[in-house]
C-alpha positions in Angstrom: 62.5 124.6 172.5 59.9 121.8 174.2 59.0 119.3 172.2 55.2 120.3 172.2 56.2 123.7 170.8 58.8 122.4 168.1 56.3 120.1 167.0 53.4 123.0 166.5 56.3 124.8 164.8 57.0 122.0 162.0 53.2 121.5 161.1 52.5 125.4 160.7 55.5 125.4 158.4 54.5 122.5 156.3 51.2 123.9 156.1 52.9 126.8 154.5 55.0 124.6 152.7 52.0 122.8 151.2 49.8 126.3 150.9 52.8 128.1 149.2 52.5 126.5 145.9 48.7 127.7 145.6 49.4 131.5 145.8 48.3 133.3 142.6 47.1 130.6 140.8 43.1 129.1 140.0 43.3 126.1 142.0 40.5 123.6 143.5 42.3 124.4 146.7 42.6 128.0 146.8 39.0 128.5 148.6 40.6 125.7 151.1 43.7 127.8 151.4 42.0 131.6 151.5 40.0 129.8 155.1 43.1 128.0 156.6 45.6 130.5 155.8 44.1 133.1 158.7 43.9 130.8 160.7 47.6 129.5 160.7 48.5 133.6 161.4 46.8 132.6 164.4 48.8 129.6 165.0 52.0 131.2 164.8 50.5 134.4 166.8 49.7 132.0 169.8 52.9 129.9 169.4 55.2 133.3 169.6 52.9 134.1 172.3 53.2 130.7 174.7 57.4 130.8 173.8 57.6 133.9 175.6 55.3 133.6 178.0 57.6 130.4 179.0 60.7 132.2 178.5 60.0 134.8 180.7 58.3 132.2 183.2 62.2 130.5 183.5 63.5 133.8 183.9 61.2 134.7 186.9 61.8 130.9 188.5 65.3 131.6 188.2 65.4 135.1 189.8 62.9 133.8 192.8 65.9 131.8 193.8 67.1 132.0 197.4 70.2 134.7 197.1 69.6 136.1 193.5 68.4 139.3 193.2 65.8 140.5 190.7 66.3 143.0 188.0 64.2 146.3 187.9 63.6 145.3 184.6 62.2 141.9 184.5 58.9 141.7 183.5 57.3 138.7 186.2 54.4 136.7 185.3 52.2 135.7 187.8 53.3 132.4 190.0 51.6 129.7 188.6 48.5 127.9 189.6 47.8 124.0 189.8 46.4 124.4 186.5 49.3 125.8 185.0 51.3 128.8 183.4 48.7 132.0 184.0 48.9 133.6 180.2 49.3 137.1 180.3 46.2 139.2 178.6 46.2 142.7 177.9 43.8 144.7 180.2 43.7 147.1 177.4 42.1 144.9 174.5 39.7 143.8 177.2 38.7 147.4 178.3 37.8 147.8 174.7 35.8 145.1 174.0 32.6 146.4 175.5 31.2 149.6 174.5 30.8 151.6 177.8 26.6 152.4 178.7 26.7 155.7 180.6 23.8 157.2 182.1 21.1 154.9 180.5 19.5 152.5 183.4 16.5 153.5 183.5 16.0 153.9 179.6 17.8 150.5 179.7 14.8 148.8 182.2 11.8 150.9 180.5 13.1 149.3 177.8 13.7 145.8 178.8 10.1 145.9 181.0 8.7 146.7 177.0 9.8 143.3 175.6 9.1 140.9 178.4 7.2 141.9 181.2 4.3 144.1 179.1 1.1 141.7 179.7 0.3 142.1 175.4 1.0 138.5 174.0 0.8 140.1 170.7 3.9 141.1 168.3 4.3 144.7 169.3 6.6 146.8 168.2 9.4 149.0 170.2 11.4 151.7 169.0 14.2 153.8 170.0 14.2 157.4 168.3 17.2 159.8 168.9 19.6 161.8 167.3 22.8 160.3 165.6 25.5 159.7 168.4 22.8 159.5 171.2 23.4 155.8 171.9 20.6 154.1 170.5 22.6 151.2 168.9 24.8 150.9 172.4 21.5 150.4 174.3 19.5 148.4 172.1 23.1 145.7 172.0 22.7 145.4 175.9 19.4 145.0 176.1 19.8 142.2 173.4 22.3 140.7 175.2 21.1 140.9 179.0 20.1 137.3 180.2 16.9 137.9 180.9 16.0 138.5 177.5 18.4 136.0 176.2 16.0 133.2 178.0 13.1 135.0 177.2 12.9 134.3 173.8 13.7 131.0 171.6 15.0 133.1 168.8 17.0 136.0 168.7 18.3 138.2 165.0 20.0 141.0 164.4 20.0 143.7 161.2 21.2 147.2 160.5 19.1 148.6 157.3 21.1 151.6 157.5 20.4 155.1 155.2 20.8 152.9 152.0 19.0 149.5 153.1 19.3 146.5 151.1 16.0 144.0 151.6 18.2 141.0 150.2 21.1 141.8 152.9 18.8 142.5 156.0 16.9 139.1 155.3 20.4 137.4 155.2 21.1 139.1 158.4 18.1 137.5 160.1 18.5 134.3 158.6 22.0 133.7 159.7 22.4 130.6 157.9 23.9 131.2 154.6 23.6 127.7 153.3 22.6 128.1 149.5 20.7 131.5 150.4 22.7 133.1 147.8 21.1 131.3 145.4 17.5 132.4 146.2 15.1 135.0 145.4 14.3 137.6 148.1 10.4 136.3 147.9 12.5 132.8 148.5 14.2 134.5 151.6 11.3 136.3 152.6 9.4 133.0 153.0 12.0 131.1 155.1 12.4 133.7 157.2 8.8 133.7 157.8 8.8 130.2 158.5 11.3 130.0 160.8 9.9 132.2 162.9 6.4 130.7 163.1 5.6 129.3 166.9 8.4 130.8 168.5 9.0 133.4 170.8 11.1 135.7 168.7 12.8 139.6 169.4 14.0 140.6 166.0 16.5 143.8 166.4 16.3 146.4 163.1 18.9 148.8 163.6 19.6 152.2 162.2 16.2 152.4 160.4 16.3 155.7 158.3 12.9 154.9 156.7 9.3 153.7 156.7 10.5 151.7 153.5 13.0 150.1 154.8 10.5 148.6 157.6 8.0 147.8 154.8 10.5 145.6 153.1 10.4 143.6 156.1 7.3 144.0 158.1 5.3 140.8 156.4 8.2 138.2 157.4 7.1 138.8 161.3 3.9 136.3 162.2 1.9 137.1 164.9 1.1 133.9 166.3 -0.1 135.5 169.7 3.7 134.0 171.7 4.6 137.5 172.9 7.1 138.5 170.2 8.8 141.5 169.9 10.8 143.7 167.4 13.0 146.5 168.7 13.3 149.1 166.1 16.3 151.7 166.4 15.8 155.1 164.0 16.7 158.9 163.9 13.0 159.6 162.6 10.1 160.4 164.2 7.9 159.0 161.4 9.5 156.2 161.1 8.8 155.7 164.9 5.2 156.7 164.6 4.4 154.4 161.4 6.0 151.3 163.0 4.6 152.1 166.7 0.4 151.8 167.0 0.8 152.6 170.8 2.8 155.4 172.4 3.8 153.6 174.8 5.9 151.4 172.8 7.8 154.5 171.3 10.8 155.8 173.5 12.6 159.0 173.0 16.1 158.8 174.0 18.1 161.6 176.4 21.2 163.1 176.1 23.3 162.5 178.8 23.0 165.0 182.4 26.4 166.9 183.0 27.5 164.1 185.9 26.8 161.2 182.7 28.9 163.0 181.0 31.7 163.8 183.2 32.0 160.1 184.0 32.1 158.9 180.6 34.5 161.2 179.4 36.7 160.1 182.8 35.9 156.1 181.6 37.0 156.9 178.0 40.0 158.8 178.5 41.6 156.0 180.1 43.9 157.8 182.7 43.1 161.3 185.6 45.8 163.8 185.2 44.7 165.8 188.5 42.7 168.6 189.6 44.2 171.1 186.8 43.1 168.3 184.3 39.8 168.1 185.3 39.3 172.2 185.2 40.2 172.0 181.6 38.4 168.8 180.8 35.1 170.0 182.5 34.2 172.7 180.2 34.7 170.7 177.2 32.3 168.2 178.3 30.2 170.7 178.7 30.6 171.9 174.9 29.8 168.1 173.9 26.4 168.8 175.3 25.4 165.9 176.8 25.9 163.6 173.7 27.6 160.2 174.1 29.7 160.0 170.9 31.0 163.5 171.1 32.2 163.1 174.5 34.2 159.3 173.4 35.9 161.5 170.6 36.9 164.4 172.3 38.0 162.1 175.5 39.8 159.7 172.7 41.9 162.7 172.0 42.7 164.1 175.2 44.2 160.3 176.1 46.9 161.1 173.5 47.8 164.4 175.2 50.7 164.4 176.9 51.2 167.7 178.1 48.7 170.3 180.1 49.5 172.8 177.1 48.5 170.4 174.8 45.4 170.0 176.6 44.8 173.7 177.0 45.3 174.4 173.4 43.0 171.6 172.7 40.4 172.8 175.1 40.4 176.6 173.7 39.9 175.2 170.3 36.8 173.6 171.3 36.2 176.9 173.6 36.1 179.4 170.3 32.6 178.5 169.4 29.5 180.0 170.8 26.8 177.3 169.7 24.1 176.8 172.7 23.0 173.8 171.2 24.8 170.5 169.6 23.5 171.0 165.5 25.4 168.6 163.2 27.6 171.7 162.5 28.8 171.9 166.2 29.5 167.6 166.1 31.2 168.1 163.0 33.8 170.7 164.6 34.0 168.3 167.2 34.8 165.6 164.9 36.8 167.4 162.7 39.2 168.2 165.9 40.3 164.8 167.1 40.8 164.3 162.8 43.3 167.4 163.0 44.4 165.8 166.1 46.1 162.2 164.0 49.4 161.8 163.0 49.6 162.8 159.2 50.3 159.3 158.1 46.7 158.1 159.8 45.1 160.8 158.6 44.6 159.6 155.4 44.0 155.8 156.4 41.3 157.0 158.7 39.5 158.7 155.8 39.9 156.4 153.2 37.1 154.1 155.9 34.6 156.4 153.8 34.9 154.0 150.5 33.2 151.3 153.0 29.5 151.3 153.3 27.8 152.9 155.9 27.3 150.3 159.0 29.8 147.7 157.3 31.6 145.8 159.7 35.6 146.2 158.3 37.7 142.8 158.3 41.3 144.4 159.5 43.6 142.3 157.0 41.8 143.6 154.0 41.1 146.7 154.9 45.5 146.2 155.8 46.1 145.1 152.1 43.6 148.2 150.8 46.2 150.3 152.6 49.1 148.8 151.0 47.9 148.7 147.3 47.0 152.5 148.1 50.4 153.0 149.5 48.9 154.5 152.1 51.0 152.1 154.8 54.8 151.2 154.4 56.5 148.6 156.1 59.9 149.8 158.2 63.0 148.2 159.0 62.2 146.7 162.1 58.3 146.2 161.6 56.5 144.3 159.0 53.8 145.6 157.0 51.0 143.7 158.8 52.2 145.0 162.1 52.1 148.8 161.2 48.9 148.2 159.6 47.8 146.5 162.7 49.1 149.1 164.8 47.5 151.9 163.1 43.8 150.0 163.5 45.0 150.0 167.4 45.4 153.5 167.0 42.4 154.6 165.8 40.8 152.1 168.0 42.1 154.2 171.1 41.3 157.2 169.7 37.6 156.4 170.1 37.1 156.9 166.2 36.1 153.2 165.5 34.3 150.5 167.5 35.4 147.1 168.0 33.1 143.8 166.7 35.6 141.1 166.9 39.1 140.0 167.9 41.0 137.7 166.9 41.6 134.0 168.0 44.5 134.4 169.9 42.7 137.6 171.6 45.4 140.3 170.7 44.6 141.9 167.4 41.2 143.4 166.2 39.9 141.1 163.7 36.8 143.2 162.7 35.4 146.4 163.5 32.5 149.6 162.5 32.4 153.1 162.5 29.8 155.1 164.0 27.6 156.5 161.4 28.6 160.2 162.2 32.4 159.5 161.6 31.6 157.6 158.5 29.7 160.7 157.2 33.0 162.9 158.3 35.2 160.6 156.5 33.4 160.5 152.9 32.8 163.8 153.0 36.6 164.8 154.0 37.8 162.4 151.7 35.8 164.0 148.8 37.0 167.6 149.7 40.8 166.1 149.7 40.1 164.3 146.6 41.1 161.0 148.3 37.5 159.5 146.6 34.5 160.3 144.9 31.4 159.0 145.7 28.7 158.1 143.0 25.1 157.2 143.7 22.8 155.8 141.2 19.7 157.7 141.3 18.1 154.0 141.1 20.1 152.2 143.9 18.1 151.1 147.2 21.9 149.8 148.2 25.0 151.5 149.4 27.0 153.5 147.0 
């Protein structure tokens, strides 16, 4: 082994060495050890990675050899640069790090012409109505981060209220800073948040709005200092649109996708053509999907885990049986409820038990991974740990179109973090409750999750 690699090797295992001792037990180190110890997973992640990487590097040298042939088998790197090794990276992990925008250009610069070219140096209000699974949440996130509203405005924050907002998390959304906000009052959060947005040119994002309430909590930390600021509001309701909006023209109603849209997204998201016979059976589905984005990435999830044209065609008539002209949350449901049926039995129940998260919460994958495991709900085999099943089965679900990815991690090959789509989440509890996986109780009181 090189040196520089031995030498990585022996301080991530006295690390362990010295973090060992701590496990289990109250110690002044144990908030020390619960930051560092993800991080040395990520260590030994990239040092596995780079041995390999070499390894197979000296293999390929070797074979390029004048008079030695090369193996079938071999997998070869690319030849090396000035700068170095090139690092192999999985086109896959990048492919799903940005949620595809079908369709939506022109909504996308109506939009964008809204928040920085409209001649009002006022605070105005924009909103984005639309059923669930439309693509509100996709569009507002690129318009957020194009670059010409990234140097725009001085300030920039994010929050999702969600069906069962929480005022105390939403502020500490848009304050980012954590500090010793903890510690404070929501009047005390309300007031910094205020201030920090006095004299600057701000776009405040509030996603998933379900209520006027929920923008009431909110509205008074916005100043209108006459700089041109703008908050982008995304919501299912109409009155919620009309209360927040006092021009129509800052109110857009979002499409569902035309037939081509659709076909192409569907193409996009299931990852691979099978042919002209493919495409006769996957055109008629899309065309049950009725022109709505997250129907289409759930069915075309699915289909990319067929194998077979029968597969496909039994898939297809299932979808075929019902004679609904219009896309009612029944019809998504079905939809929904077919890629679920779709699963391997031992994901099925992993993928429902996402339900006992809140709605809109972004899920860290190593404790949603231990969540598993205490549940038994994930066993380790002989030649895989538990971490990498439970790892893998995040992947899976991942290609499947049934979650959406937020973060990877460090080393760029495992999801660190991820969502579900408010429509699945819904699916999930209330699948879960009818296989008596959970039960769900709501305080008649509570302005907060359940």
């Amino acid at each position: 082994m090189p040196q520089g690699e031995k030498s990585s090797t022996h301080h991530c295992q006295r690390l362990h060495q010295i973090l060992h001792p701590l496990r289990g037990k109250s110690h002044p180190c144990l908030k020390f050890r619960r930051i560092l110890h993800p991080a040395l997973q990520h260590i030994d992640a990239i040092t596995q990675e780079l041995a390999k990487a070499k390894e197979e590097y000296q293999l390929f040298k070797h074979h390029l050899q004048p008079g030695t042939k090369q193996p079938a088998s071999l997998h070869v790197l690319p030849i090396p640069s000035d700068q170095g090794i090139t690092m192999p990276y999985s086109s896959h992990h990048v492919s799903r790090s940005k949620e595809i925008m079908v369709g939506k250009q022109d909504e996308f610069e109506s939009i964008k012409e809204m928040l920085i070219q409209h001649p009002s140096k006022q605070l105005e209000i924009v909103s984005i109505k639309g059923m669930g699974g439309i693509g509100k949440t996709t569009l507002a996130k690129k318009i957020y981060e194009n670059p010409s509203i990234t140097s725009h405005f001085d300030k920039r924050t994010w929050t999702v209220a969600s069906q069962h907002y929480s005022q105390r998390q939403m502020l500490l959304d848009l304050l980012g800073s954590k500090d010793d906000a903890d510690k404070r009052s929501e009047e005390e959060l309300a007031l910094r948040l205020y201030q920090s947005f006095k004299h600057q040119i701000y776009l405040v994002v509030m996603d998933d709005v379900w209520s006027v309430e929920a923008w009431d909590a909110l509205k008074t930390c916005f100043p209108d200092d006459g700089y041109g600021s703008r908050v982008l509001l995304t919501t299912r309701s109409g009155e919620v649109a009309n209360h927040t909006c006092t021009q129509n023209d800052f109110s857009h109603q979002m499409q569902l996708l035309e037939q081509s849209e659709s076909w192409k997204l569907f193409s996009e998201k299931a990852c691979k053509s099978r042919g002209a016979e493919f495409e006769t059976i996957g055109r008629p589905i899309v065309e049950k999907c009725k022109g709505l984005p997250l129907a289409i990435i759930v069915v075309a999830g699915l289909f990319s885990k067929l194998i077979t044209l029968d597969e496909s065609k039994n898939t297809a008539n299932a979808l075929s049986s019902s004679s609904a002209t219009t896309l009612d949350d029944e019809e998504c449901s079905r939809i929904l409820a077919l890629s679920y049926n779709h699963l391997p039995h031992n994901l099925k129940a992993c993928f429902l038990y996402l339900g006992v998260f809140p709605e809109d919460h972004e899920i860290n994958s190593n404790h949603l991974a231990r969540l598993w495991h205490a549940e038994g709900l994930v066993k380790a085999f002989e030649n895989e740990s538990f971490d990498a099943v439970a790892s893998r089965y995040v992947q899976e679900l991942m290609d499947r179109n049934l979650i959406i990815l937020s973060e990877l991690s460090s080393c760029g090959r495992k999801i660190k973090t991820f969502r579900m789509h408010d429509l699945l989440h819904a699916f999930c509890m209330r699948e879960a409750q009818n296989e008596n996986l959970l039960h769900v109780v709501q305080s008649e009181n509570s302005s907060y999750f359940p």
